[in-house]
Structure formats: structure tokens, C-alpha cells
N, C-alpha and C positions, 0 to 999 in steps of 0.2 A: 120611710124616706130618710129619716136620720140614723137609720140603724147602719151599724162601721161593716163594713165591707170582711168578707169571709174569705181566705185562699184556699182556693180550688183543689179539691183533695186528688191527685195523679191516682187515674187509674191503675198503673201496675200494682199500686200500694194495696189496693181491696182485692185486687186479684191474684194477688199472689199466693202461688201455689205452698203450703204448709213442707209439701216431703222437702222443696228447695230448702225451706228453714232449718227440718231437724237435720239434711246430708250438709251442710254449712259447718256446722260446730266440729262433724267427724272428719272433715279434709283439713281445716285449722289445727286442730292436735297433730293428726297425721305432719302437717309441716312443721310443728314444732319437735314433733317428737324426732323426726328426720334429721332437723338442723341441731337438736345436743349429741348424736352421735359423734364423736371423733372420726375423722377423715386424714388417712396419712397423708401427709402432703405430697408424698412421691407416687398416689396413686392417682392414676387418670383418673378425668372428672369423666363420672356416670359410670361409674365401676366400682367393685364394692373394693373394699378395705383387704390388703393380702396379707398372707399370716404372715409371722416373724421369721419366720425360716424361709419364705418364700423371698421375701425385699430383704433380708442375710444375701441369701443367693443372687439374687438381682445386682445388688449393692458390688460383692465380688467380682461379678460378671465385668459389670460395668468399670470397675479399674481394674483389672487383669486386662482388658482391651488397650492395646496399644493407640494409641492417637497418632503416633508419626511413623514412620518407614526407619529410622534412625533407631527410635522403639524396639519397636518391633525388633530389626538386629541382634540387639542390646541381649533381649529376653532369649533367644532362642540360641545364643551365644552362652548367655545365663545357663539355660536347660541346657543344651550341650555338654560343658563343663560338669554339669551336674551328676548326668549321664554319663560321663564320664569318672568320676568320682565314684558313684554307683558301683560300674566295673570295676574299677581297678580293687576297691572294699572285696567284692566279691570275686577275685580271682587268687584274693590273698586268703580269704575265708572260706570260700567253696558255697558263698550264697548260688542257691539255683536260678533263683529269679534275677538275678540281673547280671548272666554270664551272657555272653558275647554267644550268639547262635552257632557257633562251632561246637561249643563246648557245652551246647545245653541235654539235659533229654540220659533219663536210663542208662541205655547204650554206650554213649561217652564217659559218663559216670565208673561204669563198669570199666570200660578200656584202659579208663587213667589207672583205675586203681588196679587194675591185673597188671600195667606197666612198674609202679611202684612199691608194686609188692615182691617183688624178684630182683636180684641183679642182672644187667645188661650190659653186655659186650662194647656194646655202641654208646654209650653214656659215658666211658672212658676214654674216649675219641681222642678228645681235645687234650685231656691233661698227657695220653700217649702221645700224641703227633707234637707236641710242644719239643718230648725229650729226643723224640728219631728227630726234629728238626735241628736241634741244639749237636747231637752225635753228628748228624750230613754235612754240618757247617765246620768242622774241627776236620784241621787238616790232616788226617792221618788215615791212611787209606785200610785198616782193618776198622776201627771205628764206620766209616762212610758204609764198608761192606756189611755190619750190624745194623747199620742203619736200615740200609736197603733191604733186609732181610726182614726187619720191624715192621716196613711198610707194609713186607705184601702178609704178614702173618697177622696183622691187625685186621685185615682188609677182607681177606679169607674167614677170620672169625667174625668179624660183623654181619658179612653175609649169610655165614651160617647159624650163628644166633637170629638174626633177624628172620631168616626164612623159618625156623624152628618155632619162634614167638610168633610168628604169623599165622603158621598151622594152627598152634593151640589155642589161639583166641577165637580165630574163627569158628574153631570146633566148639568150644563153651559159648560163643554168643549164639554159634545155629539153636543151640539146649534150650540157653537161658530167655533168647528174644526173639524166638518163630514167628511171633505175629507181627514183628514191629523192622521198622526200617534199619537195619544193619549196614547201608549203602556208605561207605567210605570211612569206617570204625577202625579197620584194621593198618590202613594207611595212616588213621590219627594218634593209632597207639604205636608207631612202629619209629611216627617223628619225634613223637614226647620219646623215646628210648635213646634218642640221640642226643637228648639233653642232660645234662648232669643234675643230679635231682634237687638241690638248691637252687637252680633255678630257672624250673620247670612252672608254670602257671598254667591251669588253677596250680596254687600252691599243694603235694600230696599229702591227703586225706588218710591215710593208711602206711604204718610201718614196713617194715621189710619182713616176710615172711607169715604176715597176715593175709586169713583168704579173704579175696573182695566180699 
């Protein structure tokens, strides 16, 4: 009767199962060892950790994106210019990668330089028609009559230089490019010929008298 009173020992405590004890210790480490991993900050939670080249890439992504409409403009104004820039390098250089789609491709390749490799009737054009312009204007009528005679014998040869360099290109591109799209090569070689060779673009790639 005087003996002190005893607290009642909770049954789950004697019944409790041993495996629950030793699987305890191995889910504690487990979240310890969880929580000293480094976690990038910029990776989503419950997602593992992305390589450095990956959040590189991301990082890019995410400011190369325009945020405003004004942006946006701005950039493609930017690249534009750019692309421009590009060309204009490469029309003076004869880069193949960044010539204007007329002027790209084998074929055209060829055409310029079979143009620039010969002299041309029609390439004269201009600094002719300068001097029969300057003779028609001066009042003196056997000058005027030279003149008139200039016209039509310039005119005459252009077209038949032109129809002559027409033939011959087509016949060497039928040889040289059987497989491949020759459709409007010899119309592109015939207007470069109209041009004076300084300033002809692409700039020519090949001297006078060299074969392509």
C-alpha cells in the first residue's frame, strides 16, 4: 500500500516491431545524405541538377528572348543589318555562303567566270554611248551623222557578241552541268556582260584570259 505508484509502460513500446527499428537509421542518412547535395538554384524542385552546358544553354535561351514587341523589332532590325553586312563581305569576296540566292550554286559560279574571263562587246556600252552622246549633241551635222552611225554599229555588235557568248556558254554548261539545274544561267551571264568589270558584283574571281 505505500509502495510509489509505477507508469504504465504503452504498449506499442514492447510491440514494437525490430525491422521498423533497423529501416529508421537507413531513411535518416538517406535524407541527410539528400540534403548535402548542391541544388542549382535555377533547377526546378524535384528535378535533378542540369549539366553546365545545359543551364549555359537555358541561361542564353532565356535572354536572347525578346520581352517587348519594340524588342523584338530592335533584334531583327539587328540581324537584318547583319545579314546584310554578311552579303555585301561576300559579294566583294566571292564568300559562297552568304551570296544572295541568284548568285549562289556551281552554275553561276561558272557563268560569272566564263563572263570575266573574255572581253565583251557589251561591257563597253556605257563609256561608248557617253562619246556618240557627247558627238549628237555638237552642232555640226557630219559629227551628228558619226554619231548616228556609232549607234547602230554598237548595237549591231552587242547583239552579236551577245548571241555568240550565249551559244558558247550554253554548249560548255550542257558538258560541264548535265545533272544539275542550268534554268536561267545564260540570261545571268549575258547581264553581268553588260556591266563594266569594276563594277560587276560578286566582285570577278578570275583574270582575263584565264579558263574558268
Amino acid at each position: 500500500m505505500g509502495s510509489t505508484p509505477r507508469h504504465p509502460v504503452p504498449l506499442g513500446f514492447v510491440f514494437r516491431s525490430r525491422a521498423k527499428e533497423e529501416k529508421a537509421p537507413s531513411v535518416d542518412k538517406a535524407a541527410v545524405t539528400d540534403s548535402k547535395q548542391p541544388r542549382d538554384p535555377q533547377a526546378p524542385k524535384g528535378r535533378p541538377t542540369p549539366k553546365r552546358s545545359e543551364a549555359q544553354s537555358q541561361r542564353r535561351s532565356v535572354a536572347n528572348t525578346p520581352t517587348t514587341r519594340k524588342e523584338g523589332a530592335k533584334r531583327q532590325r539587328e540581324e537584318r543589318r547583319a545579314q546584310l553586312e554578311r552579303q555585301r563581305k561576300a559579294l566583294a569576296g566571292g564568300d559562297e555562303r552568304y551570296l544572295p540566292a541568284r548568285d549562289k550554286g556551281p552554275v553561276r559560279k561558272f557563268a560569272r567566270d566564263w563572263v570575266d574571263s573574255r572581253f565583251n562587246v557589251a561591257e563597253f556600252f556605257l563609256p561608248l554611248a557617253v562619246i556618240i552622246l557627247v558627238l549628237s549633241v555638237v552642232r555640226v551635222p557630219a559629227l551628228q551623222s558619226i554619231a548616228l552611225l556609232l549607234w547602230l554599229v554598237v548595237i549591231v555588235l552587242i547583239v552579236l557578241d551577245s548571241l555568240l557568248n550565249g551559244f558558247r556558254l550554253r554548249k560548255q554548261l550542257g558538258e560541264r552541268f548535265a545533272d544539275q539545274n542550268r534554268r536561267g544561267a545564260v540570261a545571268y551571264a549575258l547581264m553581268r556582260s553588260l556591266q563594266m568589270r569594276r563594277l560587276r558584283l560578286p566582285k570577278p574571281q578570275v583574270k582575263r584570259g584565264e579558263r574558268p
